[in-house]
Wavefront OBJ file of the C-alpha trace (Angstrom):
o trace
v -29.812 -56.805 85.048
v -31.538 -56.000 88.213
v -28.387 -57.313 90.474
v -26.094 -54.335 88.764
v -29.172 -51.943 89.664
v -29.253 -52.400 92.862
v -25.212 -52.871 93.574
v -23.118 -49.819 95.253
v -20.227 -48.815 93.610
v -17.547 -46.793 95.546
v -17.082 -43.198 95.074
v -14.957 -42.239 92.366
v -12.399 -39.892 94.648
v -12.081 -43.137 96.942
v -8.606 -43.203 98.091
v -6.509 -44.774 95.684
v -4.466 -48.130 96.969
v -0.749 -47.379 97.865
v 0.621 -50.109 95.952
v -0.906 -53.505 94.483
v -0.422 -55.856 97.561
v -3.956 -57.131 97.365
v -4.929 -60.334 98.591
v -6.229 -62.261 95.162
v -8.510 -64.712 97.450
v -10.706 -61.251 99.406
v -13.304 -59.501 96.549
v -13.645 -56.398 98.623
v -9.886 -55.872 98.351
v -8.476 -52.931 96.487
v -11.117 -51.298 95.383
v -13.074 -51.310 91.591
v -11.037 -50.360 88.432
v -13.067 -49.157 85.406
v -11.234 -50.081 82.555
v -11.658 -50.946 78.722
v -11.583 -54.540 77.294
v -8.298 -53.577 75.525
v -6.694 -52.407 78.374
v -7.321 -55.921 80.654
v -5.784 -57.339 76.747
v -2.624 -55.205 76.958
v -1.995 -56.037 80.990
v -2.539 -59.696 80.065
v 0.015 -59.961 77.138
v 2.314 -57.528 79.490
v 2.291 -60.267 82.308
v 2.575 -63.490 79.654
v 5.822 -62.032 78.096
v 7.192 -60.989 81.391
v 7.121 -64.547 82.339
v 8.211 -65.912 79.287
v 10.966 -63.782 78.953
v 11.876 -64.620 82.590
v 12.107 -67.877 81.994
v 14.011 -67.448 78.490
v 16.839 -65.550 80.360
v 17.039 -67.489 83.357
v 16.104 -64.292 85.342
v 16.022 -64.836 89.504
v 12.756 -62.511 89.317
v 9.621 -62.991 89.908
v 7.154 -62.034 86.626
v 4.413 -60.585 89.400
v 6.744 -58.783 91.705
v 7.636 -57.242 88.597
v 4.202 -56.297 87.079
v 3.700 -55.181 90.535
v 6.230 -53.172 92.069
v 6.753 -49.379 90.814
v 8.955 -48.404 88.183
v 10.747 -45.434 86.786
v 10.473 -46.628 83.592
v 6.464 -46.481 83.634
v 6.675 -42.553 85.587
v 6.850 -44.614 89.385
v 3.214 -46.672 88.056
v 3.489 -50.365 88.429
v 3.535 -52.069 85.057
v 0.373 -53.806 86.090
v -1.591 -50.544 86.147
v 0.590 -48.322 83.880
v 0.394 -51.203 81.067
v -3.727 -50.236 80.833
v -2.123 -47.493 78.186
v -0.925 -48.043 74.710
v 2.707 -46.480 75.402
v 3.976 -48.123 78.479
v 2.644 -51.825 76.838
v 4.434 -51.075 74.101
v 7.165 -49.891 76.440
v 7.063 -53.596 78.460
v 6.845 -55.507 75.230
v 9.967 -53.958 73.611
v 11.399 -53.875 76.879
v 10.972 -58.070 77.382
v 11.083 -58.884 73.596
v 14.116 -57.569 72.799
v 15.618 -58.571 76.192
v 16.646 -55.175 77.518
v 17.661 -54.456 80.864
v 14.922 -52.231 82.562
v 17.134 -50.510 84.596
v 19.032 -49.194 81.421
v 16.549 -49.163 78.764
v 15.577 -46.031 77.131
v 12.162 -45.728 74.953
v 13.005 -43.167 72.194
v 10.166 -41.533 70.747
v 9.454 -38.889 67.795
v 9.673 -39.807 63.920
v 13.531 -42.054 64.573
v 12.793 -43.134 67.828
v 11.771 -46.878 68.713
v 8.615 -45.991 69.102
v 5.278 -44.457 67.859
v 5.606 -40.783 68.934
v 1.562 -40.598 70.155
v 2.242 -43.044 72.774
v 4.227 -40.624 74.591
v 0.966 -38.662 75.912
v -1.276 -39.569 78.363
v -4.558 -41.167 77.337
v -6.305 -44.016 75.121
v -7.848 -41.881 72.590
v -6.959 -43.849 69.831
l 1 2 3 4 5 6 7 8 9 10 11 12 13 14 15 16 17 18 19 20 21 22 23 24 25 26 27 28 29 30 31 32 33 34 35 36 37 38 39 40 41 42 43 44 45 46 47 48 49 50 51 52 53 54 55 56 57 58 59 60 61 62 63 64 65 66 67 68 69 70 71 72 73 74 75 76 77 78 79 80 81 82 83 84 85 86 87 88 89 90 91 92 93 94 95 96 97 98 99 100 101 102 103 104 105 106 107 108 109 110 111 112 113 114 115 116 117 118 119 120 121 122 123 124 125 126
């Protein structure tokens, strides 16, 4: 316990990265994230059935460029980051389970869409 004592986190305003270009090999790289256990759970099922569903299809893309690069589809977030929250994982694991082109798929919420209607607000509450 005393090494998390006596380590410096960064401020919480710090400037936030421009996109998730980060070199995997350099610690100091990016920045800290706070996040819940679920959350790293949900980004790490996100990324396994991007790649299996990559390979499934016989799709020319690459599953991190994908987790990685923004989307409209996640409000211009990155999958990797926007994932953290119960709607947009759902959102990525419809999207790559039922095969659906990202460009064209539409998540339909309320009480006949595809999905839950609480996942369309922002937060983990649940």
């Amino acid at each position: 316990m005393e090494d998390a004592a006596e380590y410096e986190f960064e401020p919480l305003l710090a400037e936030t990265p421009v996109d998730w270009a980060l070199d995997p090999l350099d610690d100091r790289s990016g920045g800290m994230l706070a996040i819940r256990r679920v959350s790293l759970v949900r980004v790490a099922c996100v990324a396994a059935e991007t790649g299996a569903r990559m390979q499934r299809d016989g799709l020319a893309g690459d599953p991190m460029d994908w987790m990685l690069e923004r989307s409209p589809l996640f409000g211009g977030l990155a999958p990797i980051e926007a994932c953290l929250e119960r709607g947009a994982f759902l959102k990525a694991i419809t999207l790559h389970g039922l095969g659906l082109e990202p460009n064209t798929a539409k998540m339909t919420y309320g009480r006949f869409g595809l999905l839950d209607a609480r996942d369309d607000v922002e937060g983990d509450d649940d």
